[in-house]
Each structure stands twice: as C-alpha cells, then as structure tokens.
C-alpha positions as CSV (number, residue, x, y, z in Angstrom):
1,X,79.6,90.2,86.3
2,X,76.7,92.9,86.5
3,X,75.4,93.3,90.2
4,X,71.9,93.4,89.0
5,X,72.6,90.1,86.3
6,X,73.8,87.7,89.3
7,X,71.1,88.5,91.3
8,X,68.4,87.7,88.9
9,X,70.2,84.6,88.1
10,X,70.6,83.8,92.2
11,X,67.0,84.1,92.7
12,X,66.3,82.4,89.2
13,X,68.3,79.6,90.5
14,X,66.7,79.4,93.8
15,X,62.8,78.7,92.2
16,X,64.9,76.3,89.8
17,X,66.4,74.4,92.6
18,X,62.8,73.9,94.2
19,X,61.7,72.4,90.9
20,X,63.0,69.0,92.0
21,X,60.9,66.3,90.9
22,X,59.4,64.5,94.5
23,X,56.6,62.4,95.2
24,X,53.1,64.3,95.8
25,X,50.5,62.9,97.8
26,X,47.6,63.4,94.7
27,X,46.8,59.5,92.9
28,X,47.3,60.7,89.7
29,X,45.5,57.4,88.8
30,X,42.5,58.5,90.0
31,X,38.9,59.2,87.6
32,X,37.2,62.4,88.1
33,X,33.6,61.2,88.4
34,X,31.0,63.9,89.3
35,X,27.1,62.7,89.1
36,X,28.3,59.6,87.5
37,X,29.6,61.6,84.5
38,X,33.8,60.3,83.6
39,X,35.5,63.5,82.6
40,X,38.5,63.4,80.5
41,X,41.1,64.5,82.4
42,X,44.0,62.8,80.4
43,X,44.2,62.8,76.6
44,X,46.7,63.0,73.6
45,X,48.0,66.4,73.2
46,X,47.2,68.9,70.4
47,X,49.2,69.0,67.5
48,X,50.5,72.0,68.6
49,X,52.1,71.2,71.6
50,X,55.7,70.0,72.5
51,X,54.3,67.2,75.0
52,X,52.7,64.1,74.4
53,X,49.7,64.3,76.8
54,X,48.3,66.8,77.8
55,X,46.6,66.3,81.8
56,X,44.3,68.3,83.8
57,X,45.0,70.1,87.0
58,X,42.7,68.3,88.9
59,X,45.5,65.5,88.8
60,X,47.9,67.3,90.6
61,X,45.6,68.0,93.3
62,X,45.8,66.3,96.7
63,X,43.1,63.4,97.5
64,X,41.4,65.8,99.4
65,X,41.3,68.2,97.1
66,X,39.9,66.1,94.6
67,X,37.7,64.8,96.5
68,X,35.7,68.6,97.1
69,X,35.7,68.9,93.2
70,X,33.6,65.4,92.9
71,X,31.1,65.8,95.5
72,X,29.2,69.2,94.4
73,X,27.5,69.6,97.7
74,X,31.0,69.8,98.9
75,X,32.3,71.8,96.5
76,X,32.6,75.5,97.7
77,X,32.3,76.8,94.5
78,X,29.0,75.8,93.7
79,X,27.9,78.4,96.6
80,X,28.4,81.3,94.0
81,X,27.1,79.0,91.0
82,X,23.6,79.0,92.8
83,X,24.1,83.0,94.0
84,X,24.4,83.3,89.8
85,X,21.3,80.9,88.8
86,X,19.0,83.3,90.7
87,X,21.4,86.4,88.7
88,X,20.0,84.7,85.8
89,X,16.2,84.9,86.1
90,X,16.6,88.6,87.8
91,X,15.3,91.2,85.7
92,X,17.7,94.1,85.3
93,X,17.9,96.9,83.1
94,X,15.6,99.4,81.4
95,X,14.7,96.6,78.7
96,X,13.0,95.0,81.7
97,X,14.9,91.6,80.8
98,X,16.6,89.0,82.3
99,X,19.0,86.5,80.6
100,X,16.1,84.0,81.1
101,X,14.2,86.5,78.8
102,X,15.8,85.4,76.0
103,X,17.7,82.4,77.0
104,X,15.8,80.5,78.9
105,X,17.2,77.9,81.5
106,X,20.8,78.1,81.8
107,X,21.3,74.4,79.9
108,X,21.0,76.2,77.3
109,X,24.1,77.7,77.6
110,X,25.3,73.9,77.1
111,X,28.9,73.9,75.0
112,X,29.1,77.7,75.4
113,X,32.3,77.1,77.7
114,X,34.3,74.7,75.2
115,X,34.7,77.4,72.2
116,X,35.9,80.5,74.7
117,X,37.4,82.4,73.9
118,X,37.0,83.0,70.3
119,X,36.6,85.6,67.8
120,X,33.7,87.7,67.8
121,X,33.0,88.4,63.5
122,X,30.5,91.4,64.5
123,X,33.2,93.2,66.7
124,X,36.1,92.1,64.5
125,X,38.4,90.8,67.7
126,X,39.1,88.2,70.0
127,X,36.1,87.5,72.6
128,X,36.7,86.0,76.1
129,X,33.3,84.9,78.0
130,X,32.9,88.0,80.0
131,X,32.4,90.0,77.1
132,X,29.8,88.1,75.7
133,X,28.5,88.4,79.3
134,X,28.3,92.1,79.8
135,X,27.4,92.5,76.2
136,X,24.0,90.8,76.8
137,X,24.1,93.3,79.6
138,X,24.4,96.5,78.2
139,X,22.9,96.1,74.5
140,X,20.1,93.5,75.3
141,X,19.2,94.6,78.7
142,X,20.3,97.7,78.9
143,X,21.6,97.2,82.5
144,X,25.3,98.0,83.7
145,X,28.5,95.8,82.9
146,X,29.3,94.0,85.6
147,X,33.5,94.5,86.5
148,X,35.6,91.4,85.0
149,X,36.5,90.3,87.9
150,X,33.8,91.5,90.2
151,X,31.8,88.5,92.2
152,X,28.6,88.5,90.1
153,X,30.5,87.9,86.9
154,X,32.8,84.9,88.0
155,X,29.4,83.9,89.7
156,X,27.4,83.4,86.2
157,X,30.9,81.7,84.2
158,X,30.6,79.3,86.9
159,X,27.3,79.0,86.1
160,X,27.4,78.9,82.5
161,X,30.4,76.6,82.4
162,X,28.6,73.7,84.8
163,X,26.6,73.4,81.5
164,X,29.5,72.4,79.4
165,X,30.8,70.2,82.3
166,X,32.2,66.5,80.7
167,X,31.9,68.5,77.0
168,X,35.6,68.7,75.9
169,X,37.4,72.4,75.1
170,X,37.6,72.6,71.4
171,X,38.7,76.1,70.7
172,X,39.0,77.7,67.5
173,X,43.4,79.0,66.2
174,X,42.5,78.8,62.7
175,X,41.1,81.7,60.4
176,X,40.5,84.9,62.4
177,X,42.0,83.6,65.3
178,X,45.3,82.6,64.3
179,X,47.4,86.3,65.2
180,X,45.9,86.0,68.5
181,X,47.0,82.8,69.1
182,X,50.3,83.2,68.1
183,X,50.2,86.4,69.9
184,X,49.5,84.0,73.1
185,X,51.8,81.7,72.2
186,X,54.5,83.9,72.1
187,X,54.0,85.1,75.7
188,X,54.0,81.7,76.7
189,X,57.0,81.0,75.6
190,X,58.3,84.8,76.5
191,X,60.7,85.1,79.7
192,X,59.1,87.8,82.2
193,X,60.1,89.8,85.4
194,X,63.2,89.6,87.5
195,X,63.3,86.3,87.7
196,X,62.7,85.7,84.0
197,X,60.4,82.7,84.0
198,X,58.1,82.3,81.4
199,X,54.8,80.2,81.6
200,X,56.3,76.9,79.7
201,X,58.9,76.8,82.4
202,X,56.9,75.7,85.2
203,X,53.4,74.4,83.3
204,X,55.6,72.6,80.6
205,X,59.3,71.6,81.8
206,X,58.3,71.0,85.1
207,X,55.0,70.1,85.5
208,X,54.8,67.1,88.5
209,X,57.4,68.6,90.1
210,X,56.9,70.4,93.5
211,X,57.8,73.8,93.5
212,X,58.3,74.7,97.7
213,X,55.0,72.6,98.7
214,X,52.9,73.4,95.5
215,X,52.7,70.3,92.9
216,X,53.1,72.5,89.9
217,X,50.6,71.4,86.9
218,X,50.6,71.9,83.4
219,X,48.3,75.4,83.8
220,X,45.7,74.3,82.0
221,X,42.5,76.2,82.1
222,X,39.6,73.5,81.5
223,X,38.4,73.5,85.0
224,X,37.5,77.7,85.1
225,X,36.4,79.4,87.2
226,X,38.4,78.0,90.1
227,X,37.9,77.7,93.6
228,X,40.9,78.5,94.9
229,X,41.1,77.6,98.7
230,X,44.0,80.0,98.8
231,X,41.6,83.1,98.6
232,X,38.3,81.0,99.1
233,X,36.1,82.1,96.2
234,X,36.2,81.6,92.5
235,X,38.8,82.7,90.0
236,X,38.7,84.3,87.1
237,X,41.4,83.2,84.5
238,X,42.5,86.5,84.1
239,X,43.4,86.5,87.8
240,X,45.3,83.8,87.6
241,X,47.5,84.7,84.5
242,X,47.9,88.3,86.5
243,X,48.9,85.8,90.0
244,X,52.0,84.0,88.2
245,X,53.0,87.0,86.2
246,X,53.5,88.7,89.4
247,X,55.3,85.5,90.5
248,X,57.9,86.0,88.0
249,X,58.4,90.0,89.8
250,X,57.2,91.7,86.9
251,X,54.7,94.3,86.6
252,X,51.4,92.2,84.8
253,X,48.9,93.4,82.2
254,X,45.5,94.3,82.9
255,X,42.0,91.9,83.5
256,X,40.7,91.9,80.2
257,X,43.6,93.5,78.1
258,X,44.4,92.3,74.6
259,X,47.0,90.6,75.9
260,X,45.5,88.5,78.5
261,X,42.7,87.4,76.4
262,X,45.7,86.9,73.4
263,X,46.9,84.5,76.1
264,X,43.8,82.8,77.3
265,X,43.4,81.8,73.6
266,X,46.6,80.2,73.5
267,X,46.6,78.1,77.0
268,X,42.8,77.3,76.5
269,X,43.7,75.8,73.1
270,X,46.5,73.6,74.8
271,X,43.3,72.0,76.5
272,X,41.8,71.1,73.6
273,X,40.5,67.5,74.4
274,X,40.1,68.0,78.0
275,X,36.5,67.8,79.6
276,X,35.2,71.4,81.0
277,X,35.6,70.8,85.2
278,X,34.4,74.2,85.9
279,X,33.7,75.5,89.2
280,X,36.9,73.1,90.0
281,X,38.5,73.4,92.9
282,X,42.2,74.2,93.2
283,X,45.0,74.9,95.7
C-alpha cells in the first residue's frame, strides 16, 4: 500500500472512530423560547435532502449553552448587535447618509435574513448579505466597504438578522439560482483535504454523535452570525465553512469567494423551514 494512502486512511479512521454515537448532556426536548416568541427549531426536511428532519444547532447545544441564546441580556452576542444599531443611524460617507437615511429603523430590515443568499438580477450573480451590505455602502453612501469579515460588518448581520428572528429561512434554488446551488451541493457532498471528509459526513451521517467532546450537528446556518464561545465574538458563515475545511487538512477557499457563497446557498437552503436564531450562541 502507498505510504502516503495508509496514512490518510489512519487519520481518516481515527476522526471516524470518535464519531461514536454517546449521550450528550443538551435536552434535545427542549423549546427555544426568546421574548415569548417559539422558534422552530425542528421541522420536516426539504425535498431535497436525504433526511427526514431537518433540526437546528441550537439542539445540540449544552443546557447552558442554550440557556445564553434564550436570555438576550445574557447573550454575548447581542453586545456587537447594539455596537451595530448605533452603525446604523451614523452618517458616513460623502453622500452624507446613513442606512437610517433611507431605511429607517432596522425592523425594517424584517425577513431580509430568510431569503440570503440569493441572486442579485442587476449584477447577474449569486448575493450573500454582505454584499448587499457594502453595496449600500459604496454606491448609496459613498463610504468605504467594510472587510467581510471585519467586526463592523458581522456587527450589522447580527443586527439585521434579530429582525427576521422566529421568520423561517426560505431561500430561493430555482430559476437563476439553481447552478449555484448545485454548485454547493456538490461541495457538500465533495471529499476534501488529507483526511478526505466532506461536509455530509459529519453534519449528515453523523450528526448527534460526539466527535472528541464536540456534539456534532447537522451544520445548519439558521442561527448566523454565531457567537462562538470558542473565539468569543460573532461569526461570520464564511468563517465557519473556512474553520471545518481546514479541519479536513486542506487548504480552504477564500471569505467571500464564488465558492463559499456557491456553498452558503446550498446549506442555507437545507434550513429551509427553520426559524432565523441569529446572534445564536454556539460552542
């Protein structure tokens, strides 16, 4: 046997041997209830999909954990949520604008969240939320784009997704869409990196399971941006993608590439049905 073939399948079969299915100390029972608002966080799966339900992360988190996400004065995230509501009424920009210029109070960004990403007619491509940020930015107030993942900008998703929160993700894979979501799909499904995992092995053959101490989920992206207590500050999903690609030990794509955004279609579209959580709080 190649040297460099049984090592990928020794370390292959070392994360496979932690996938062993164990009792976690989450209630997966358990209602997410935040301000008296249910949100769905268990519902029938998408056509699509090769599972029956489809269940949000929040499940899979410890009590504890769960219990930060349905408190928001405990909820960590919400520190950067109310950094980006005063963003949002700060004029930048030689337009002398703010998004409250033209927007008004953030609720109107209400159901904004459930649609992203999706294609953009008057660019002719695929549109995450970030874009539609920064192009408010530079065409409207002619102020500068803000990084993808820089602090201000996972700062005002937060803050635009808490106006979707409860709504349910119902994004678009038919019409123009449909080549990049099968463009996603395909990377889901596609093994990367020494250890050759792709995304459905751990998010769809072995979700429950604990992988080392980590009670692996189904990946699902409703509750973006994250507060991750790993890093302690929001996430972007782009970051994440790029965190479990370099999991697998294989060099990642960029924030923002085609292909990231390709793949944010697919996985957000696996969601379809579950409420928006985000800021959620997450491992």
């Amino acid at each position: 046997m190649n040297i460099s073939n049984l090592t990928k399948g020794l370390a292959m079969g070392a994360v496979l041997a932690c996938m062993a299915p164990m009792t976690a100390s989450a209630d997966e029972s358990a209602e997410l209830v935040i301000d008296g608002v249910t949100l769905v966080t268990r519902t029938a799966a998408p056509d699509h999909m090769n599972i029956d339900e489809i269940i949000s992360g929040w499940v899979f988190r410890s009590d504890e954990t769960q219990a930060m996400q349905m408190d928001d004065f405990d909820n960590p995230g919400m520190l950067q949520v109310d950094a980006a509501a005063a963003d949002w009424a700060t004029v930048e920009g030689e337009a002398g604008e703010s998004c409250q210029s033209c927007h008004g109070d953030p609720s109107s960004m209400a159901g904004v969240r459930t649609v992203m990403p999706r294609y953009n007619e008057a660019a002719g491509d695929l549109w995450s939320l970030e874009e539609y940020i920064n192009n408010c930015r530079t065409e409207r107030m002619q102020a500068e784009a803000w990084g993808w993942n820089s602090e201000d900008m996972i700062s005002m998703t937060g803050l635009i997704s808490l106006q979707s929160r409860g709504m349910v993700v119902n994004v678009a894979i038919d019409g123009p869409a449909t080549p990049y979501w099968e463009q996603g799909r395909e990377m889901y499904y596609t093994r990367y990196g020494q250890l050759e995992l792709a995304c459905a092995n751990c998010h769809e053959d072995n979700y429950g399971n604990l992988i080392r101490a980590d009670h692996l989920s189904q990946g699902q992206t409703n509750g973006f941006p994250a507060y991750r207590l790993k890093t302690t500050g929001l996430n972007s999903i782009h970051n994440r993608f790029r965190g479990c690609i370099r999991d697998t030990r294989a060099e990642t794509f960029a924030i923002g590439s085609p292909e990231l955004k390709a793949l944010e279609l697919y996985v957000a579209s696996r969601g379809n049905g579950l409420s928006v959580e985000g800021p959620s709080v997450r491992n």
